[in-house]
Structure formats: structure tokens, C-alpha cells
C-alpha positions as a printed Julia matrix, in Angstrom:
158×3 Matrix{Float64}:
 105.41  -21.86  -15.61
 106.26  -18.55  -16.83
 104.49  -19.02  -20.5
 101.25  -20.67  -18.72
  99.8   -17.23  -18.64
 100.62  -16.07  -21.35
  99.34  -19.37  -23.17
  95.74  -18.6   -21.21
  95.66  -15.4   -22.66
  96.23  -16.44  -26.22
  93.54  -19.29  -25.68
  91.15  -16.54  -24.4
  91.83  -14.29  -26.59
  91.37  -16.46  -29.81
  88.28  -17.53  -28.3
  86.58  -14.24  -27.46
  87.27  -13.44  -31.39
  85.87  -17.03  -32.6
  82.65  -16.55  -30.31
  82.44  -12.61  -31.74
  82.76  -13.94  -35.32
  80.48  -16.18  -34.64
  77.87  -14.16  -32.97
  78.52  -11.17  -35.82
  77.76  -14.08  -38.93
  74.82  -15.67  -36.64
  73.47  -11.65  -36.55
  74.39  -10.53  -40.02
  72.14  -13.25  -41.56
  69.07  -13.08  -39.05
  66.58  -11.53  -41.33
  67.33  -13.58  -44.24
  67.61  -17.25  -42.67
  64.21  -18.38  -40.23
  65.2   -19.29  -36.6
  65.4   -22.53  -36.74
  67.79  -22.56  -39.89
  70.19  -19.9   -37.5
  70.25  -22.67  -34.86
  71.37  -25.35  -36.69
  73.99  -23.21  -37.87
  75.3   -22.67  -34.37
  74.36  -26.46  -33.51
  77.23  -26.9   -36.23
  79.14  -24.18  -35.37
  79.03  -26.03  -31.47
  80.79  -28.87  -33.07
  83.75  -26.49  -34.21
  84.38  -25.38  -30.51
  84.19  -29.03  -29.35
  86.63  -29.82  -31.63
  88.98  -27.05  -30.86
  88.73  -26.54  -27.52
  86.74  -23.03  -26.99
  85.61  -22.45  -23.51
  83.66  -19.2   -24.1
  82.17  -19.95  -27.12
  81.16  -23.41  -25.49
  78.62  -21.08  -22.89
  78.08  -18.29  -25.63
  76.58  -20.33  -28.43
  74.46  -22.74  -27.32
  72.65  -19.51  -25.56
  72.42  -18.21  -29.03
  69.7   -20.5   -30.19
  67.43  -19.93  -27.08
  67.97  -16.11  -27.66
  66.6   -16.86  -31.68
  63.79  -19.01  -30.48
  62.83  -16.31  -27.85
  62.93  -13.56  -30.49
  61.03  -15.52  -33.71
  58.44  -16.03  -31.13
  57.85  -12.39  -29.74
  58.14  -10.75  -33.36
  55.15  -14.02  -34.49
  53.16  -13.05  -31.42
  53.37   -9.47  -32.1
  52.24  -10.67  -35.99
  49.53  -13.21  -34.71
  48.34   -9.74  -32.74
  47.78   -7.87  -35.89
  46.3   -10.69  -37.85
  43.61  -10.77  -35.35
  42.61   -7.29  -35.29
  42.58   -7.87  -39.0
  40.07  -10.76  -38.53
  37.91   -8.77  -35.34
  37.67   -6.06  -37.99
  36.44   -8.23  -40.86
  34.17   -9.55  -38.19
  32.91   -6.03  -37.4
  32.41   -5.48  -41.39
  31.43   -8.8   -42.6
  28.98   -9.5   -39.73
  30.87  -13.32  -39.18
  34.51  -14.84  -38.61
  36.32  -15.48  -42.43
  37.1   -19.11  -43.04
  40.7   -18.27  -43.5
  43.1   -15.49  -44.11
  42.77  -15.07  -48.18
  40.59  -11.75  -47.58
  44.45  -10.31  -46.12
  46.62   -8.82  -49.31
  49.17  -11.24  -48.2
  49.88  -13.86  -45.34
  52.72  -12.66  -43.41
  55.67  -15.43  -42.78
  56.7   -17.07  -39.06
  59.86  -15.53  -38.4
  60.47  -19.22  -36.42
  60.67  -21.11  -39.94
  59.29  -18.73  -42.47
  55.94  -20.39  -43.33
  52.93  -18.55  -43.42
  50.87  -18.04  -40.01
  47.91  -20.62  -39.96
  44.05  -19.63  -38.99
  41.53  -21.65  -37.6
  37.53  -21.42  -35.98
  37.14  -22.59  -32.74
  34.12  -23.42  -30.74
  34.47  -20.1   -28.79
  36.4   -17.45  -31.25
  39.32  -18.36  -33.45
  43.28  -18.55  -33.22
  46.38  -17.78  -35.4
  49.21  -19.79  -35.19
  52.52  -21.17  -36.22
  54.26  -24.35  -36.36
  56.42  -25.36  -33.44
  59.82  -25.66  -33.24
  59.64  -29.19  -34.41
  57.8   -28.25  -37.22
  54.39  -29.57  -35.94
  50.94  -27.8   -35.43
  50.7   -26.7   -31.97
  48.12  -28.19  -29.81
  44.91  -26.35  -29.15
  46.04  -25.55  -25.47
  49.24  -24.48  -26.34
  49.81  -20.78  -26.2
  53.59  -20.66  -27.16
  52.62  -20.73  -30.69
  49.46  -19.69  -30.74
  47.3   -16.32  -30.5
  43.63  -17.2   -29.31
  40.71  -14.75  -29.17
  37.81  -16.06  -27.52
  34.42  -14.34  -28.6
  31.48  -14.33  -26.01
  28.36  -13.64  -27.82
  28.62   -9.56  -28.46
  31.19   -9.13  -25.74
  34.73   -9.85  -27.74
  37.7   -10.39  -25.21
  41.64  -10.54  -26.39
């Protein structure tokens, strides 16, 4: 009875630093491997802490991938954003919408699986977008991966 803290402590303890380790590779790699690479690497790294037991890591990594989703999609949305005000200001120049992106110097990547942003007319403006998280093209309606601008005749509205 006298070791059982003790014991706890060590158990903690080696699992605070295996969850830290973790969370320190997961980081150190971010900008080179897309978000959905960096989950699968801590959907294996899960198995690890089944195997052996880790309580904290058990709560700290699956969190990880939602935190890698969440930020892929803020830094594409931010993207999508400036892709648009490209297009709006070819639209302003050119007099009409382009038919895709190859008047841009270069098609910036989806931070979600590192595959260039998509364009597309639609009946009332246009929209940039990325796959999903399954790899998919998102559905019209969908706004989680997409960035729509709908145009109104003279009147442009983001």
C-alpha cells in the first residue's frame, strides 16, 4: 500500500512525457506533412497508448486531430479569402469571372491534404474550395470547405 503512490506517480509521470513527445513530433512536422497525414499519425500513435496503458495521452491525442482539422481549415479559409479577391479583381480588370485559376502565378496548396484549392462558376458568382476530409469534393451547400461569393448583377457581396 505504501508503493501504490508512488507507482501512480511513475505511471503519470511516464505518461505526461509520452503525450509531450508526442505532441512535440505531431508539432515539429506540421508544416511539412498535410492534416490529414498528422492524424493518422496520432490515429497510430492512439494504438501505442492502448497498448501500453496511457491515461493522459488516451484524452490528449485523439484531441490532437480535431485541433489539426480545425487549423488546416482556418489557414484554407483564410487562402480561399485571398483567392477570391484575386478573382473579384480579375473580374474588375477583365470585365468577366476567369474559367479557372491559371491567370494566378501559382495555385496555392490545402493545408488539409496539400492539393491545390479548386475553382468553379456558379449560377450566382463562383466558389473556391478544397476537398473534404474524406478526400471528396464538397457539396455545393457545404461551407466547411468551401468559400462562395455570390455576385448580384453590379452589386458584389462576400
Amino acid at each position: 500500500k505504501s508503493r501504490i503512490p508512488l507507482f501512480v506517480h511513475v505511471h503519470f509521470l511516464r505518461d505526461y512525457r509520452f503525450a509531450l513527445d508526442n505532441y512535440i513530433d505531431l508539432c515539429s512536422v506540421s508544416d511539412e506533412l498535410p492534416a490529414l497525414e498528422q492524424c493518422q499519425q496520432t490515429e497510430a500513435d492512439s494504438q501505442i497508448y492502448k497498448r501500453n496503458f496511457f491515461i493522459c495521452s488516451g484524452m490528449l491525442l485523439p484531441s490532437i486531430n480535431a485541433v489539426f482539422k480545425h487549423t488546416a481549415k482556418v489557414v484554407d479559409t483564410r487562402q480561399m479569402a485571398l483567392i477570391a479577391a484575386e478573382v473579384m479583381e480579375y473580374r474588375k480588370t477583365k470585365g468577366k469571372l476567369p474559367e479557372d485559376l491559371s491567370f494566378l502565378s501559382k495555385v496555392p496548396l490545402a493545408k488539409l491534404d496539400h492539393k491545390p484549392l479548386m475553382y468553379e462558376k456558379t449560377k450566382d458568382g463562383f466558389r473556391i474550395f478544397s476537398h473534404t476530409d474524406k478526400g471528396e469534393k464538397p457539396d455545393e451547400k457545404d461551407t466547411r470547405f468551401s468559400y462562395r461569393v455570390r455576385l448580384d448583377g453590379k452589386n458584389e457581396t462576400l
